[in-house]
C-alpha positions in Angstrom: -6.7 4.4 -16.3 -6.6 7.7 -17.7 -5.9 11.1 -16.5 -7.9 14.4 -16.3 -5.9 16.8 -17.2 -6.3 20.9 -16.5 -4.4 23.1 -19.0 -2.9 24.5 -15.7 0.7 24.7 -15.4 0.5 24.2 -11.6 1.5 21.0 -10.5 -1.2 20.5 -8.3 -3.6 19.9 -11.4 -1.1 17.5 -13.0 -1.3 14.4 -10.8 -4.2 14.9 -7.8 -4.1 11.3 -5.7 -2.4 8.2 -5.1 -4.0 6.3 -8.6 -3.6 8.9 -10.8 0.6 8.7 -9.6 0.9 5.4 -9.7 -0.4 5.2 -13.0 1.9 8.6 -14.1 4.9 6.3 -13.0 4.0 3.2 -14.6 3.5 5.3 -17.9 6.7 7.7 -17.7 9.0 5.1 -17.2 8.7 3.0 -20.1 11.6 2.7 -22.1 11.0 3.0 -25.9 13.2 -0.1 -26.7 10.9 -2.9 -26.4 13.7 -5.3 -25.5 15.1 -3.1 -22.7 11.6 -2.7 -21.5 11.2 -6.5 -20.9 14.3 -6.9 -19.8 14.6 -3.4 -17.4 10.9 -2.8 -15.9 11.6 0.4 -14.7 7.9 1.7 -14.6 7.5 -1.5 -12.1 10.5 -0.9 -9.7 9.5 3.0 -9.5 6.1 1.7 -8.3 7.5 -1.0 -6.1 10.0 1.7 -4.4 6.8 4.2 -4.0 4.6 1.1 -2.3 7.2 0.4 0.1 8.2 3.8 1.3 4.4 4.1 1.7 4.0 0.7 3.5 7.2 0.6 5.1 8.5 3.7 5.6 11.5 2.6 3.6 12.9 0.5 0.1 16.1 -1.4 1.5 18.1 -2.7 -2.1 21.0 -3.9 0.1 21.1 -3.3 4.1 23.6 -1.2 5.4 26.8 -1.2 7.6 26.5 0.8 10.7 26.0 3.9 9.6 28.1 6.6 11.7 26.3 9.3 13.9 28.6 12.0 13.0 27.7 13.9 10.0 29.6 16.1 7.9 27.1 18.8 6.4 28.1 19.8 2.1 25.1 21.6 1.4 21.9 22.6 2.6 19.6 24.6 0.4 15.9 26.2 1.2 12.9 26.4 -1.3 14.7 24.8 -4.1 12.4 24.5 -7.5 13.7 21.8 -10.4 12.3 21.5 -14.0 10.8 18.5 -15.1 10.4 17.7 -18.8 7.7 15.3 -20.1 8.5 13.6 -23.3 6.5 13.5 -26.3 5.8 9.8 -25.6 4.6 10.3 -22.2 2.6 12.9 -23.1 1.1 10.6 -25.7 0.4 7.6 -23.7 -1.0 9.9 -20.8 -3.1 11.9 -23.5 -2.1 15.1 -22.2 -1.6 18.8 -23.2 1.8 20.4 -25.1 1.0 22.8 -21.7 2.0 20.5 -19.4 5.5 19.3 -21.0 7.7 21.9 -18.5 6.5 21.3 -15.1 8.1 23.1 -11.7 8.7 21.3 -8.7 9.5 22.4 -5.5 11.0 21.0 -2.5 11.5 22.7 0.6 14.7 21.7 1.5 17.2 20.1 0.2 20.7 18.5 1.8 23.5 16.7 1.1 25.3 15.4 4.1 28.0 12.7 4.7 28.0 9.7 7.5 31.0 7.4 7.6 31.4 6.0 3.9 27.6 6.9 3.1 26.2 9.7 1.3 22.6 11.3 2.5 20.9 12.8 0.1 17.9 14.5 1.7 14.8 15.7 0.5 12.1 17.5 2.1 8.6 18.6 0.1 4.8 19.0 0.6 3.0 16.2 1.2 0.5 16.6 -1.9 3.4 17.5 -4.5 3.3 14.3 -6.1 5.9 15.8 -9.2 8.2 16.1 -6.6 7.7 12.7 -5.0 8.2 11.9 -8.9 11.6 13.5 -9.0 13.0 12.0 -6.5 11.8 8.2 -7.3 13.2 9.3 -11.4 17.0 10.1 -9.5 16.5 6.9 -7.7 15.3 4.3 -10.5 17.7 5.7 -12.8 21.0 5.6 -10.7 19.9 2.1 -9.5 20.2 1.2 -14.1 23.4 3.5 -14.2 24.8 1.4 -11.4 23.7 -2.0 -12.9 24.7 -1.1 -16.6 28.5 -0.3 -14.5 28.8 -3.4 -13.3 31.3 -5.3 -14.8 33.0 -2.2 -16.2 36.7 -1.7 -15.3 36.6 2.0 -15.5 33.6 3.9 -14.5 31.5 3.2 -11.4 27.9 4.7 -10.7 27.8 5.0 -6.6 25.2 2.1 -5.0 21.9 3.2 -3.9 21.6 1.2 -0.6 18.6 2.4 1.2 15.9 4.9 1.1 13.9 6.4 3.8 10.8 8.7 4.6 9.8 10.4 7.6 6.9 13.0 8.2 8.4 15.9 9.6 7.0 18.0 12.6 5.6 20.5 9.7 3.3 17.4 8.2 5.9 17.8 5.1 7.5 14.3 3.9 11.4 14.2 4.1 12.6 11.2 1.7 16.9 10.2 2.9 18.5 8.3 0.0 21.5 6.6 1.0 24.2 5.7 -1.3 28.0 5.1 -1.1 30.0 8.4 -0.5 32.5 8.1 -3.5 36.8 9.5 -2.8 37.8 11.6 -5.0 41.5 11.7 -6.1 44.0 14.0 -7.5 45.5 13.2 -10.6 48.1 14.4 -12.6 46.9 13.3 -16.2 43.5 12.7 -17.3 43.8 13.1 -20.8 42.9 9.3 -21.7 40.3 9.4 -18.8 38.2 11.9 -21.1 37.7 9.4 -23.7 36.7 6.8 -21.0 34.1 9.2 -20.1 32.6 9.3 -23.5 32.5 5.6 -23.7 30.6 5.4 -20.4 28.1 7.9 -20.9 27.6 6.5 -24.7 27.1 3.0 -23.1 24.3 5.0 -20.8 22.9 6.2 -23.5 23.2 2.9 -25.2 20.5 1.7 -22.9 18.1 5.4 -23.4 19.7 6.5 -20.1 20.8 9.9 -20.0 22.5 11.6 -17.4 21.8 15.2 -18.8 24.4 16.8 -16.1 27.9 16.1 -16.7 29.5 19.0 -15.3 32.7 18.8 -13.7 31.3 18.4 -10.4 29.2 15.0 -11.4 32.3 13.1 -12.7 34.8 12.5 -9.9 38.1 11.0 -10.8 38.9 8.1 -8.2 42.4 7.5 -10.0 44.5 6.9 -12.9 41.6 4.8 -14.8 38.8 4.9 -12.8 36.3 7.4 -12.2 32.6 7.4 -10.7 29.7 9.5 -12.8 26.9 10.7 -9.5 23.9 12.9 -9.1 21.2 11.3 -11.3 18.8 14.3 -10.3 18.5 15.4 -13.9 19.2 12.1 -15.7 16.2 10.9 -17.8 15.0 7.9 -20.4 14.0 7.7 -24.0 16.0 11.0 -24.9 18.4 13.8 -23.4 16.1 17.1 -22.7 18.5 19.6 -22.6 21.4 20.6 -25.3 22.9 18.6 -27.5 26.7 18.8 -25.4 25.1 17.0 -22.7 24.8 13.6 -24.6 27.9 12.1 -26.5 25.5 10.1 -29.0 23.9 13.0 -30.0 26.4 15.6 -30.1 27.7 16.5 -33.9 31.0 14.7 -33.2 32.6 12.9 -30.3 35.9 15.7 -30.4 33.8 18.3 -29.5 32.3 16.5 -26.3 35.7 16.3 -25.5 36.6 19.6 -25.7 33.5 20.5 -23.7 34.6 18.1 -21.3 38.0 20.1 -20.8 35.8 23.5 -20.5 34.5 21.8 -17.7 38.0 21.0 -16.1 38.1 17.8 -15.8 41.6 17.5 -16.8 42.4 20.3 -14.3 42.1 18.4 -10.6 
């Protein structure tokens, strides 16, 4: 299937009904490496999550504990707009315009909110704003290969998606909960060897064509001496970074001076 395109900007002319998205996911997320695409299958567990939150309501990867009933609020944020880059190669395969590689998306609300040990992360959007349906399925397909590329690692952890969940609110808008483990964050005195740890975790990321494209200070939280957790996939992307240069270790001009971004960024100040 093929799309008809507009050389609109507005996101409304980019993806108009339920084929035309399915078909946008099982395109975008294609990884370039053909053994990584056998292996991986993204494009099919981003359609697979989307079925079931339209069947079910909700994509369950691993059930959760009781989950607690008091909440603890972090951020809460009104009419919020992202930027979402297409890449070359998805604008290939979809045979669209060079118009429609920067694309706004808007949500109406977003929070962040804490129950017992699980992070909410809390989307709300129109219901025909299928790029933003599309951002929040890329943030959850991506941190679900973050997390399974950590596994095994003794240093850096990716936080475990456990559950996602959709609701129409009393405005006919969708509101889309992911639920993932709330990761503690430490004080520590000495982090200088921790910054080369980071670099070898987001290089083994990008290893895979994962790319977290946000590695500010406030996305790498040091758990302790050794360890440390990389969150918020929200900008992460496949195939190739879309921002700067500093935000990938693999492509920056030599690993010293990701380093030294890294400790612009404080992370050896806690």
């Amino acid at each position: 299937m093929k799309l008809t395109i507009n050389t609109d900007l507005c996101y409304q002319n980019l993806i108009n009904n339920h084929d035309e998205f399915i078909t946008f996911l099982d395109n975008y997320f294609i990884l370039d490496d053909n053994y990584l695409q056998s292996k991986y299958k993204l494009n099919e567990l981003a359609i697979y999550i989307y079925q079931e939150l339209e069947k079910d309501n909700k994509f369950i990867f691993q059930k959760t504990k009781k989950i607690s009933h008091e909440s603890k609020i972090f951020k809460t944020n009104y009419s919020v707009n992202y930027k979402c880059i297409l890449s070359d190669s998805l604008i290939q395969r979809l045979n669209l315009s060079k118009y429609h590689t920067m694309q706004d998306i808007y949500f109406t609300k977003k929070k962040i909110s804490r129950k017992g040990d699980y992070l909410f992360k809390s989307f709300t959007f129109h219901q025909d704003n299928y790029l933003a349906y599309f951002a929040i399925l890329n943030e959850i397909v991506l941190q679900i290969y973050a997390n399974y590329l950590s596994l095994g690692n003794n240093s850096f952890y990716v936080p475990l998606i456990w559950e996602v969940r959709k609701e129409i609110t009393k405005h006919n808008d969708i509101k889309i909960d992911i639920i993932m483990d709330f990761v503690h964050e430490n004080k520590v005195s000495d982090t200088t060897q921790l910054q080369y740890s980071i670099c070898d975790a987001l290089a083994r990321l990008e290893e895979f064509n994962l790319y977290h494209n946000d590695t500010h200070r406030d996305n790498i939280l040091i758990m302790n001496q050794t360890e440390f957790a990389i969150i918020d996939f929200g900008q992460a992307s496949i195939n190739d970074n879309y921002f700067n240069s500093e935000y990938s270790i693999t492509k920056s001009s030599n690993e010293f001076e990701f380093i030294n971004w890294l400790d612009r960024k404080k992370i050896s100040v806690l």
